[in-house]
Each structure stands twice: as structure tokens, then as C-alpha cells.
Backbone as a chain_set.jsonl record, in Angstrom:
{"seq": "XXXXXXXXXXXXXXXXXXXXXXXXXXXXXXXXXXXXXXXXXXXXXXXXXXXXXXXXXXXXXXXXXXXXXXXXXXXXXXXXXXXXXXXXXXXXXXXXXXXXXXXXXXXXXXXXXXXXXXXXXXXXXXXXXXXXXXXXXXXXXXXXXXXXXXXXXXXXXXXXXXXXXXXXXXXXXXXXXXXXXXXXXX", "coords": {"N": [[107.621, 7.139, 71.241], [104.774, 7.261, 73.452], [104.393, 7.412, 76.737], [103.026, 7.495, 80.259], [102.948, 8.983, 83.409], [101.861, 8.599, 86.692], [101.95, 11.315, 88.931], [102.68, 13.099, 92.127], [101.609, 16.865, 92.22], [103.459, 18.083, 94.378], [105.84, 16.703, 94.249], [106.065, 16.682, 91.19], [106.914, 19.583, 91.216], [109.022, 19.661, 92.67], [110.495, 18.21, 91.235], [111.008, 19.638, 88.722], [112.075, 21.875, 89.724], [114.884, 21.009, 90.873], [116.034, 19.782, 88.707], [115.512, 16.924, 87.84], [113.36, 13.86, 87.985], [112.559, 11.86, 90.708], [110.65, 9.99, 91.733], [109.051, 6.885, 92.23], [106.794, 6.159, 92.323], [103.364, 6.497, 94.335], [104.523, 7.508, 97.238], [106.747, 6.137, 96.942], [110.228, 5.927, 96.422], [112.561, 6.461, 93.832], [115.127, 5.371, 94.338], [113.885, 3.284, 95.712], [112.092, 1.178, 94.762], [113.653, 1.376, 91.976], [113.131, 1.734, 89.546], [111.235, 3.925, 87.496], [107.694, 3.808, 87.723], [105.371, 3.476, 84.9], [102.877, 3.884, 82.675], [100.666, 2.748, 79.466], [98.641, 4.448, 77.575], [95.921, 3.51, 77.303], [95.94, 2.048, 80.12], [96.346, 4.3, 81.765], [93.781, 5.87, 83.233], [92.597, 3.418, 84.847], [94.921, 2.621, 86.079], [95.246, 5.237, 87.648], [92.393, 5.107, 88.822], [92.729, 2.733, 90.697], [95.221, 2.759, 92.084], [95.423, 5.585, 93.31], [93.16, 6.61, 93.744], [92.019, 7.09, 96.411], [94.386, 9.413, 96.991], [94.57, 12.402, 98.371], [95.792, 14.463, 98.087], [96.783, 17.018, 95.04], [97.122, 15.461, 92.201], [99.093, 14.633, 89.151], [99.439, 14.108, 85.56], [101.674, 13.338, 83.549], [103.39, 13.185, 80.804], [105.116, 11.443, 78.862], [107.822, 11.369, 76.02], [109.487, 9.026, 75.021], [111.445, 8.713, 73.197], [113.271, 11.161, 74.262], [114.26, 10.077, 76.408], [117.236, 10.051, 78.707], [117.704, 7.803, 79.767], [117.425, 4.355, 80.424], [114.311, 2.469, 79.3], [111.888, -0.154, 79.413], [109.414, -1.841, 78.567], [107.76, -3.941, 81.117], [106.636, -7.61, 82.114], [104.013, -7.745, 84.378], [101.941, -9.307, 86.291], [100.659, -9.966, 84.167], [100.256, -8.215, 82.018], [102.052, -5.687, 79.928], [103.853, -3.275, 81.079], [105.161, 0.292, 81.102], [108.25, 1.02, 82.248], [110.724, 3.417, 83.648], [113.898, 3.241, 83.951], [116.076, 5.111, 85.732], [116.438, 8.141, 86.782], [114.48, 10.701, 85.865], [114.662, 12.983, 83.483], [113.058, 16.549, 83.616], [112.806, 17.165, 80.809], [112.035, 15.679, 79.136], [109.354, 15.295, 79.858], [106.759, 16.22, 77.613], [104.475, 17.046, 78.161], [101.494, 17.592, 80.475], [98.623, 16.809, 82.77], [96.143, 17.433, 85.248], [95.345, 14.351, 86.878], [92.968, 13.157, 86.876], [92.226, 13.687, 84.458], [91.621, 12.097, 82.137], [94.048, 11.423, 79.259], [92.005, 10.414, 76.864], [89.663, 11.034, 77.794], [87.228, 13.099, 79.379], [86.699, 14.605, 82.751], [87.364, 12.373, 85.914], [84.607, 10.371, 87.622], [83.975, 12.657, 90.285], [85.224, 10.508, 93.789], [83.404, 8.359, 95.929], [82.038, 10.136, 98.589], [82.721, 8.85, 101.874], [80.811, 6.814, 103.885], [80.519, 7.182, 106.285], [81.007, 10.037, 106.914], [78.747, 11.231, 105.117], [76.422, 10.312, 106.407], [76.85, 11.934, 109.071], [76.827, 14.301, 107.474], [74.474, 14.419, 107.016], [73.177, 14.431, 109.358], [73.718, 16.454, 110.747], [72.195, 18.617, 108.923], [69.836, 17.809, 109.666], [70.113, 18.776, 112.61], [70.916, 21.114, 112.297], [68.278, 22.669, 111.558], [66.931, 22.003, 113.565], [67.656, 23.655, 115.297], [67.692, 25.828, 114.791], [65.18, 26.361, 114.168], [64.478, 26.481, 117.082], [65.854, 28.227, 117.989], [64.342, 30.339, 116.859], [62.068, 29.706, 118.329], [62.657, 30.283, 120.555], [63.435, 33.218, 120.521], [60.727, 34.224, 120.152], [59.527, 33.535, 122.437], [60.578, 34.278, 124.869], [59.926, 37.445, 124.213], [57.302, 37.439, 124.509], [57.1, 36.776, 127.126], [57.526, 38.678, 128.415], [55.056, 39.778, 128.48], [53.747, 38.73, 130.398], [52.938, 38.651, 134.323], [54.109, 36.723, 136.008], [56.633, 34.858, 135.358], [57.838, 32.664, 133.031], [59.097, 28.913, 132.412], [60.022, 28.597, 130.159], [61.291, 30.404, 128.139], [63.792, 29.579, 129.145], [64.392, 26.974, 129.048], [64.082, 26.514, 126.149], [66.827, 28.018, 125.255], [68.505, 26.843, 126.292], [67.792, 24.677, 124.861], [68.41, 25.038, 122.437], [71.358, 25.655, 122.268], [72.429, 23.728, 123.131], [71.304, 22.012, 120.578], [73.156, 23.204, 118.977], [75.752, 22.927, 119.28], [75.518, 20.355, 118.951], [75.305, 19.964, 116.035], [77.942, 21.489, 115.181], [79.725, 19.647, 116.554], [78.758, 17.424, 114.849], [79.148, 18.136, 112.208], [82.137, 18.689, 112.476], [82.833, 16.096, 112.804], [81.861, 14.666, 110.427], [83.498, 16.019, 108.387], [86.144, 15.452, 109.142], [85.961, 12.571, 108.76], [85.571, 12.262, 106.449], [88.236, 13.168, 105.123], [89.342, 11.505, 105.989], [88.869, 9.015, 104.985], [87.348, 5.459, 105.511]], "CA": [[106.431, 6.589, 71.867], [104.45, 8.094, 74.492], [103.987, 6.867, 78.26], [102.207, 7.992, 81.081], [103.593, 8.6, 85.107], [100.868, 9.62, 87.508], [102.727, 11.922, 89.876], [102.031, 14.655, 92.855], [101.993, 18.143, 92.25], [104.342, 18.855, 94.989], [106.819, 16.024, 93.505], [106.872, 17.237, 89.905], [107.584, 21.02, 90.822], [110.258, 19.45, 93.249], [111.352, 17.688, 90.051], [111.093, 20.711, 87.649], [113.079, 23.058, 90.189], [115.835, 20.293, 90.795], [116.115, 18.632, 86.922], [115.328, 15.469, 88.154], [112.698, 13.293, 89.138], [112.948, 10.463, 91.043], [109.583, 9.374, 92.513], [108.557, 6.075, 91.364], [105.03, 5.816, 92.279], [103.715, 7.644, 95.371], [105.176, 6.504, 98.433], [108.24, 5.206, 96.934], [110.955, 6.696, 95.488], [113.626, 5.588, 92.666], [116.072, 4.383, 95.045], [113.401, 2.403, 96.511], [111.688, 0.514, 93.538], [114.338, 0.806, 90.885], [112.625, 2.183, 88.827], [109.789, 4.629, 87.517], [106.349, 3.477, 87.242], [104.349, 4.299, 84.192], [101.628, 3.169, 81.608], [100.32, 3.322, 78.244], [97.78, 5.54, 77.26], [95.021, 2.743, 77.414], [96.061, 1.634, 81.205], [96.026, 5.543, 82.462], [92.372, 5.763, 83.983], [92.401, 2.063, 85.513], [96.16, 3.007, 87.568], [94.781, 6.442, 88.564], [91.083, 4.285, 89.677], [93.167, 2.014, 91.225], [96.024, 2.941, 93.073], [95.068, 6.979, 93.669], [92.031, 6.852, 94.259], [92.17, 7.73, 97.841], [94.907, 10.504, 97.32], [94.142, 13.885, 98.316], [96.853, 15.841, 97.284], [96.801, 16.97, 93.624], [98.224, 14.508, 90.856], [99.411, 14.963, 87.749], [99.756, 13.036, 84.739], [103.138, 13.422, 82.72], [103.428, 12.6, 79.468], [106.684, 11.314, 78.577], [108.078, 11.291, 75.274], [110.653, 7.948, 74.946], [112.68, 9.349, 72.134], [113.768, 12.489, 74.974], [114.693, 9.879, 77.778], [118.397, 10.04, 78.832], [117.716, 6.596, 80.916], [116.539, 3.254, 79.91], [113.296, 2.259, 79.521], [111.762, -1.008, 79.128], [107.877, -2.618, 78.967], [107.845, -5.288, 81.846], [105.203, -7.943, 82.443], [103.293, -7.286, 85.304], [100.792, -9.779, 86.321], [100.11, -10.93, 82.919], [100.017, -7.174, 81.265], [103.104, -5.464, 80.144], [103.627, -1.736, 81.406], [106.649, 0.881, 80.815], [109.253, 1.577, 83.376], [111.92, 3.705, 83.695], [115.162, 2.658, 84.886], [116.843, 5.645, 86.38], [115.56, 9.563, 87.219], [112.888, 11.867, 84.69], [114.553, 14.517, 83.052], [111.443, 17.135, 83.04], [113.129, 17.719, 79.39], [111.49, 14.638, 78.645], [108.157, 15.466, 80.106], [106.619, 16.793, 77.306], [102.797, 17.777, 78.91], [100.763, 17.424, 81.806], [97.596, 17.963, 83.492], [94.933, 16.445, 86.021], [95.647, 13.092, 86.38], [91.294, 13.003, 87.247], [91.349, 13.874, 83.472], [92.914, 11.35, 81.396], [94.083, 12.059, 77.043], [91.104, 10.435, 75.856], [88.799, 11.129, 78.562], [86.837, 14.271, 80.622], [86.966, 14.441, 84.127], [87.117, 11.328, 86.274], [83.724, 11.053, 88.242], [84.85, 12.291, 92.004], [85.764, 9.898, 94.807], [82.444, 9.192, 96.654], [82.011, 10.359, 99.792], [82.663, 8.448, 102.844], [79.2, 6.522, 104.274], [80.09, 7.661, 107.955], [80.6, 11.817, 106.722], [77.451, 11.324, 104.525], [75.81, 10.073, 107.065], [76.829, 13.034, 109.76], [76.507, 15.788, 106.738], [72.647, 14.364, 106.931], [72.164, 14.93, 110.425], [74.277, 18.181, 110.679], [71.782, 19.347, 108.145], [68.607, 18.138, 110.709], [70.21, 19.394, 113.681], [71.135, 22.602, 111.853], [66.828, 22.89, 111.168], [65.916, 22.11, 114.504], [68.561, 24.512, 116.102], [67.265, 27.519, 113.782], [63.585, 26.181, 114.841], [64.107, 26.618, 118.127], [66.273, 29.833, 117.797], [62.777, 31.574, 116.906], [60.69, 29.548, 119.184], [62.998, 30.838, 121.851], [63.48, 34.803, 120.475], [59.23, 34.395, 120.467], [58.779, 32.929, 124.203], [61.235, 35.842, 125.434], [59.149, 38.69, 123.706], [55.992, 37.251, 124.849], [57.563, 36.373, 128.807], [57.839, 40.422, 129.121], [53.556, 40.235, 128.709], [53.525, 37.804, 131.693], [53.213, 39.327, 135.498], [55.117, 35.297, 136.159], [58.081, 34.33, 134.469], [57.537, 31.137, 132.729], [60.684, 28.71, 132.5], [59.697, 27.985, 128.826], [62.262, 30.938, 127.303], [65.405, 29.311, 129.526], [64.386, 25.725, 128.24], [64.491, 26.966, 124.827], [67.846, 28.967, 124.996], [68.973, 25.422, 126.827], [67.793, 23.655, 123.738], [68.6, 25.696, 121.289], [72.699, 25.825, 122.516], [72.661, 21.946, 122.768], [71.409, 21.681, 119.278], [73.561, 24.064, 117.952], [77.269, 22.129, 119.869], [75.535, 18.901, 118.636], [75.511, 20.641, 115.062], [79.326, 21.565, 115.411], [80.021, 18.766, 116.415], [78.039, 16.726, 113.596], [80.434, 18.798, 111.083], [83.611, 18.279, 112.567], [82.721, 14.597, 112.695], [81.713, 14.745, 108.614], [84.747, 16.562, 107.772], [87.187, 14.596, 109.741], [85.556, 11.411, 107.937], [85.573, 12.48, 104.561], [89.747, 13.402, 104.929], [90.131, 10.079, 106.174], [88.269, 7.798, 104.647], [87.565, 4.219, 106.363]], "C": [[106.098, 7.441, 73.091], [103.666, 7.038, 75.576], [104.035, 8.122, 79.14], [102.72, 8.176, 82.864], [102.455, 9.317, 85.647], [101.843, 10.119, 88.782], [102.08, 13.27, 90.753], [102.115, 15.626, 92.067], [103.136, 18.363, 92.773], [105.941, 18.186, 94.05], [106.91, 16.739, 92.302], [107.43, 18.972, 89.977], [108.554, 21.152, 91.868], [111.446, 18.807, 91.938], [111.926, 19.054, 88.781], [112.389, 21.958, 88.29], [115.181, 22.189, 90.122], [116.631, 19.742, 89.695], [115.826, 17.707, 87.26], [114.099, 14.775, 89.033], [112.994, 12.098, 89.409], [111.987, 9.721, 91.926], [109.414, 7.64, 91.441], [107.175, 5.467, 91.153], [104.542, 6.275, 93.855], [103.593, 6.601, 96.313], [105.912, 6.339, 98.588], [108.624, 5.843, 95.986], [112.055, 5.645, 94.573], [113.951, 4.627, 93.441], [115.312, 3.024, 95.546], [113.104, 0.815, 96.044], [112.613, 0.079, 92.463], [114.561, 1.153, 89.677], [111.417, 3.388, 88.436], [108.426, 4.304, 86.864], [105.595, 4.299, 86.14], [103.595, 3.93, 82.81], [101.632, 4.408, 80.625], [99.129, 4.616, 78.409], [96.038, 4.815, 77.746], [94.929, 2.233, 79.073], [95.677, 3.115, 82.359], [94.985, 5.276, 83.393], [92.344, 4.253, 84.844], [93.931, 2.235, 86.398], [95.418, 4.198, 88.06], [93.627, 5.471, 89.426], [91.755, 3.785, 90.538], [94.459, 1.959, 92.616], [96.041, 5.172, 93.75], [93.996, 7.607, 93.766], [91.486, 7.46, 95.821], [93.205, 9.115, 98.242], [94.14, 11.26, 97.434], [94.451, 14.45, 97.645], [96.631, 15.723, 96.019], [97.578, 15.708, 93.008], [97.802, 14.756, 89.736], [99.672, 13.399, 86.778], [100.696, 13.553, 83.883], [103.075, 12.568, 81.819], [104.698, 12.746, 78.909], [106.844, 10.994, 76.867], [109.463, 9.934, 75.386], [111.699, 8.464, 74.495], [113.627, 10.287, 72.937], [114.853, 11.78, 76.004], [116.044, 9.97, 77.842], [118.447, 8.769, 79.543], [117.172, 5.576, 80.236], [115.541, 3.088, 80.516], [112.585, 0.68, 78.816], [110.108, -1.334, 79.412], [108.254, -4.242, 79.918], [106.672, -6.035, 82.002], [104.706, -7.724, 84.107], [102.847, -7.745, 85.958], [99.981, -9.997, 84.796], [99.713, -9.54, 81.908], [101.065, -6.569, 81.471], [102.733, -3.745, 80.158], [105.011, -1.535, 81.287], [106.842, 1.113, 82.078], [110.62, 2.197, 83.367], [113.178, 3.952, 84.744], [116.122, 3.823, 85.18], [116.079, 7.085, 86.419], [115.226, 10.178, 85.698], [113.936, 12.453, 84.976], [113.396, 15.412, 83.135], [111.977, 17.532, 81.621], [112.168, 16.868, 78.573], [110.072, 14.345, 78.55], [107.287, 16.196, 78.705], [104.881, 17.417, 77.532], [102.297, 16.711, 79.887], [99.403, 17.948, 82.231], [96.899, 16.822, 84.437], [95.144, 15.091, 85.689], [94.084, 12.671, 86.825], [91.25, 13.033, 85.572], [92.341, 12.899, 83.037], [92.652, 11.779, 79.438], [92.95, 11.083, 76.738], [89.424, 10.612, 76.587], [88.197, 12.547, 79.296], [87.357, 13.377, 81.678], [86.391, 12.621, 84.188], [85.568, 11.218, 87.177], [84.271, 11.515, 89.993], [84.455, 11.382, 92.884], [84.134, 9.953, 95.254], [82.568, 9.058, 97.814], [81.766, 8.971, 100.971], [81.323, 7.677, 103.794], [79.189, 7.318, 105.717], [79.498, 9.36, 107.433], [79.369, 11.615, 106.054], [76.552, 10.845, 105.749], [75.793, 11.453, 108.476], [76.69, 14.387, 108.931], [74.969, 16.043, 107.03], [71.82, 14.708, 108.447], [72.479, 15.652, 110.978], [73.161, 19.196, 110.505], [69.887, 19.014, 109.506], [68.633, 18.617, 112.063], [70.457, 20.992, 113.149], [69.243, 23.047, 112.053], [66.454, 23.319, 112.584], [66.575, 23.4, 115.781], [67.973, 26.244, 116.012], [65.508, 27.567, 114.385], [63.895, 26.815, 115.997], [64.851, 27.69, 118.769], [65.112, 30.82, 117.946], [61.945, 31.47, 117.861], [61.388, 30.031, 120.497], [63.228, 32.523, 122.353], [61.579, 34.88, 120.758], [59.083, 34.311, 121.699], [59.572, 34.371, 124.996], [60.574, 37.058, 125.218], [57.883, 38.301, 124.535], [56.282, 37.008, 126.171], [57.142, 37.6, 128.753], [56.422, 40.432, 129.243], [52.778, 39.64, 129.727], [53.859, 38.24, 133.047], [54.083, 38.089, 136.322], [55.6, 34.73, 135.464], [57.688, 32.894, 134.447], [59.374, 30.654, 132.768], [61.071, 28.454, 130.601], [60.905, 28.57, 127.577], [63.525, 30.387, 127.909], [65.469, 28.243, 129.001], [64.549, 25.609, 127.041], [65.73, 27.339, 124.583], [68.192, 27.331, 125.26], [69.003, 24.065, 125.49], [68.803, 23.973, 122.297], [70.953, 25.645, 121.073], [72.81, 24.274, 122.421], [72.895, 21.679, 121.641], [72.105, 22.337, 118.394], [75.372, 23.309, 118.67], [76.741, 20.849, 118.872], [75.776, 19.53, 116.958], [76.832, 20.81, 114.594], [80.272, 20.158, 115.024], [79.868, 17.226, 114.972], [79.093, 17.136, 112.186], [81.363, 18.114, 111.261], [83.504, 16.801, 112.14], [82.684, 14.246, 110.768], [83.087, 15.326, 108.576], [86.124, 15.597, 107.762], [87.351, 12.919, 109.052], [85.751, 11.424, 107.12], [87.049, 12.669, 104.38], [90.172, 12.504, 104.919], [89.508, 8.857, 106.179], [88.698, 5.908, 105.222], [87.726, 3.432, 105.672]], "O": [[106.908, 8.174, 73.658], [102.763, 6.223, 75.39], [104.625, 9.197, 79.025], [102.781, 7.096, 83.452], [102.08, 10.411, 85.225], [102.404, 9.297, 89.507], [101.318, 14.143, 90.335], [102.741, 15.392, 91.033], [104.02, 18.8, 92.035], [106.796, 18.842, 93.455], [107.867, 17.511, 92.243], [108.123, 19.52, 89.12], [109.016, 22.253, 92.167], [112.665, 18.914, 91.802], [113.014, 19.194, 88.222], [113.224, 22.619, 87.672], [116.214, 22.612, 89.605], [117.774, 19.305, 89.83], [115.972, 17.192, 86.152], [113.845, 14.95, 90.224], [113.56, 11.311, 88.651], [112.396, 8.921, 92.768], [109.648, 7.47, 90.245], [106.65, 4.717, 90.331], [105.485, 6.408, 94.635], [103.028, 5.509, 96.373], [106.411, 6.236, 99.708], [108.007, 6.282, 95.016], [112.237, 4.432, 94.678], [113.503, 3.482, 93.49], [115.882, 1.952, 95.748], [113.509, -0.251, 96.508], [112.622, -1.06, 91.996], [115.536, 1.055, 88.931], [110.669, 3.655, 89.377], [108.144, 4.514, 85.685], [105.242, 5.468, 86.293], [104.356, 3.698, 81.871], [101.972, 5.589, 80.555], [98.977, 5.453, 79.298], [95.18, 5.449, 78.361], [93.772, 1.984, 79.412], [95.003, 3.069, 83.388], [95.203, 4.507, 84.329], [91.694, 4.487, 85.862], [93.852, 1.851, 87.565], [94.889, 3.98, 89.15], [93.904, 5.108, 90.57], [91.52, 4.366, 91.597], [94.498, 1.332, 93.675], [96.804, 5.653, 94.588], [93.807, 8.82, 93.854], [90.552, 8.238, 96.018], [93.086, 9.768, 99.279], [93.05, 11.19, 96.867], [93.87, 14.991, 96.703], [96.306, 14.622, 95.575], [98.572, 15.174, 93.498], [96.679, 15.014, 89.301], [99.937, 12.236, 87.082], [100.237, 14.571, 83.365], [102.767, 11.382, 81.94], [105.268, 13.779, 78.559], [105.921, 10.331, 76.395], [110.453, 10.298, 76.02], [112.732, 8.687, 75.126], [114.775, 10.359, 72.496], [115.879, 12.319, 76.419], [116.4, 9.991, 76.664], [119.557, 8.645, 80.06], [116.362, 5.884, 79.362], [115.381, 3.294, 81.719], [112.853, 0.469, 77.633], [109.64, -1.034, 80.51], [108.802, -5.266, 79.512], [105.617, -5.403, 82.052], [105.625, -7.513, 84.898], [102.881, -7.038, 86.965], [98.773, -10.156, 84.618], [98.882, -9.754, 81.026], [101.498, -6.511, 82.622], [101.833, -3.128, 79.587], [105.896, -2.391, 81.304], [105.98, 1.358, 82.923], [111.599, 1.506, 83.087], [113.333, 4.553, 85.807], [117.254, 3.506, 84.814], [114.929, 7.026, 85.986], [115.83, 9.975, 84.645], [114.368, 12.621, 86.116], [112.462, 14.871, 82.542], [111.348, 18.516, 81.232], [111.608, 17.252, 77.546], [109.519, 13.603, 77.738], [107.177, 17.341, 79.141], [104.398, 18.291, 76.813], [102.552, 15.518, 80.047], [99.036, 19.119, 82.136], [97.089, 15.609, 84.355], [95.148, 14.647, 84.541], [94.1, 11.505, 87.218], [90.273, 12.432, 85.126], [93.518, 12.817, 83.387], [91.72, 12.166, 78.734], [93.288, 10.892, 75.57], [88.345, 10.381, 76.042], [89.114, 13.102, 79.901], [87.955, 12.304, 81.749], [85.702, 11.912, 83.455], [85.297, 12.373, 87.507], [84.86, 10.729, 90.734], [83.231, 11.266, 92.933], [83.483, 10.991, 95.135], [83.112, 8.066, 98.297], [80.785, 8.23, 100.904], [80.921, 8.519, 104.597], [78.223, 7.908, 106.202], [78.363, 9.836, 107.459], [78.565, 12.071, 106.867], [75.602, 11.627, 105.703], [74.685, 11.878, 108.802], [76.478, 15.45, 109.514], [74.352, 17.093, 107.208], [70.662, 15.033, 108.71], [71.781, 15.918, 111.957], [72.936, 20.168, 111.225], [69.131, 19.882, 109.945], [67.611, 18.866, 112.703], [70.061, 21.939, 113.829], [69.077, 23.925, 112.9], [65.927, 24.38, 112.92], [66.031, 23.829, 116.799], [67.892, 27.246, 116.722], [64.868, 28.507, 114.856], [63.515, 27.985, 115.967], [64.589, 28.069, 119.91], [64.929, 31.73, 118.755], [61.238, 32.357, 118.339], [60.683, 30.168, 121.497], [63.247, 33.051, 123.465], [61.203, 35.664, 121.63], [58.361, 35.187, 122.177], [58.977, 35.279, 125.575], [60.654, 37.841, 126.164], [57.541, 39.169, 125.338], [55.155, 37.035, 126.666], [55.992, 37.633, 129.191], [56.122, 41.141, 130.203], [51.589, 39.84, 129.979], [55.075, 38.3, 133.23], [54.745, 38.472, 137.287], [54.965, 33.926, 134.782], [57.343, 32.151, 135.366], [60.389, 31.32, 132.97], [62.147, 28.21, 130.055], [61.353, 27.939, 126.62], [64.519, 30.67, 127.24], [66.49, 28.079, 128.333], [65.167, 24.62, 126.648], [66.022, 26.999, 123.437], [68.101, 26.603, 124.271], [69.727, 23.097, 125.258], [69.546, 23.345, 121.544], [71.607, 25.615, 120.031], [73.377, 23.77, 121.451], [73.979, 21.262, 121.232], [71.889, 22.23, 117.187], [76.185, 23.561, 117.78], [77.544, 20.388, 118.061], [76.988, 19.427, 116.774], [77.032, 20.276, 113.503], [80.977, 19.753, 114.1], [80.676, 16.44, 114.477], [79.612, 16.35, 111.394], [81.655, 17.122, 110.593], [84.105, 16.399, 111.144], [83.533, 13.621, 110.132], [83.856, 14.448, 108.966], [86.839, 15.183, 106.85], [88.38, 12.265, 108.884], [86.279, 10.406, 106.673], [87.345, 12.28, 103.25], [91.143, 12.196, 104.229], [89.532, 7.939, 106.998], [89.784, 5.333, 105.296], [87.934, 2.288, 106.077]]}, "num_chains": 1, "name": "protein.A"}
């Protein structure tokens, strides 16, 4: 029979170098749980939705072969739905394929994660302070060219440079703020 473990990247090629894995679901390891968390084929996509939805880091999906395990394995109930678990550390002998745990075996990609309301909201006014920064970039290289045809210095090209540096920190800033949001979703 074939069951399912959603697991890091870094974890399974800590498992693959070592022989052994021993995560049991991320966060928590064997020792911790007991066991190793892992679903049918039909449950896949609804644990990834559900509990890894917010990872960053890569994850994988491992596809275990039963017949391979060296450990017991048992379907437990759950909350009123029974899922596989295995009762002591992954051989990777046992693993027999893997990939994107975004893609699941009967599925394409998952759709991605959506973005954060705050970062969407500072990408949007990144993108109008970026405009008015670039605006007033020109309207301030123009007022400088045209000062030199003036026998009295207007103040109009320092108010510009003045604007133009504001809106271009507030800009910066507007990023960092999106970025920082979107890593760490609220």
C-alpha cells in the first residue's frame, strides 16, 4: 500500500544522508509524537491546505511504500477519519518517490498562498509612490535646466529635489514594509 508524509526539504536530505528519518510532522519530531504522521492519497491536498499552508520552506511529499517499512504501521482514527502512522523512524529505503508537496499524485500545482492584505496593500502604494517619485524626478531635472535661464534663482528646483528624496525613502520604505509582511503573514 502506498501512504503519503509531507516533509521539509532540509529534513528529508537530513534523513537521506543519516538513513533515518524521524520527523513526525513539522515541528515535532518522533521522539516527540510517537510516531510519523501520514495520509492516504485522497487526504494529501486537504493536510498540505491545512496544516502547511503558511510554511515557507520547501516541502516534500514522500511516498512510502508499506510493504518496504522496517517499523510498524497502523491506520488510527483521528477525529472521526482514519489516517496512517508510523510507529518508529523512515528508512529512505522505503521512500519510494517524491516531489512538491504544492503538487499532489492526482493533482497540478496547488494554487499559491495568497498574499498577505497588509503587503498587498503596501506593494499598491510602493507602486504610487514609486510614479510620483519618477514624476517628480523629471519635474525636478526640468526646473534645474530651466533655473540656469533665470537672472533669480527660484526655490522651485530645491523643493522638487526635497520632494522627490522624500518620495523616493517613503517608496523604500513602502517595500520593506510589503516584504516584511508577506514573510510573516498576520
Amino acid at each position: 500500500m502506498r501512504i503519503y508524509h509531507v516533509a521539509t526539504l532540509a529534513d528529508w536530505q537530513r534523513a537521506k544522508a543519516s538513513g533515518s528519518y524521524t520527523t513526525s510532522t513539522y515541528g515535532a519530531s518522533l521522539a516527540d509524537v510517537g510516531f510519523i504522521h501520514a495520509a492516504r492519497r485522497e487526504q494529501v491536498t486537504r493536510v498540505v491546505d491545512t496544516f502547511y499552508a503558511e510554511v515557507d520552506e520547501p516541502i516534500l511529499l514522500l511516498e512510502i511504500e508499506t510493504d518496504l517499512l522496517d517499523v510498524p504501521w497502523r491506520e488510527d482514527d483521528v477525529d472521526g477519519e482514519r489516517f496512517p502512522h508510523i510507529y518508529g523512524p523512515l528508512s529512505p529505503r522505503a521512500v519510494v518517490g517524491f516531489h512538491s508537496a504544492r503538487e499532489t499524485p492526482d493533482a497540478p500545482m496547488l494554487p499559491p498562498r495568497p498574499r498577505d492584505p497588509v503587503a498587498r496593500a503596501f506593494w499598491g502604494l510602493s507602486a504610487v509612490l514609486f510614479a510620483a517619485t519618477f514624476s517628480l524626478l523629471v519635474l525636478g531635472v526640468i526646473a534645474s535646466v530651466h533655473e540656469r535661464d533665470y537672472v533669480r534663482p527660484s526655490a522651485a528646483p530645491t523643493v522638487l529635489w526635497s520632494l522627490t528624496l522624500t518620495a523616493g525613502v517613503a517608496t523604500i520604505t513602502c517595500w520593506v514594509v510589503a516584504l516584511t509582511s508577506d514573510r510573516h503573514p498576520r
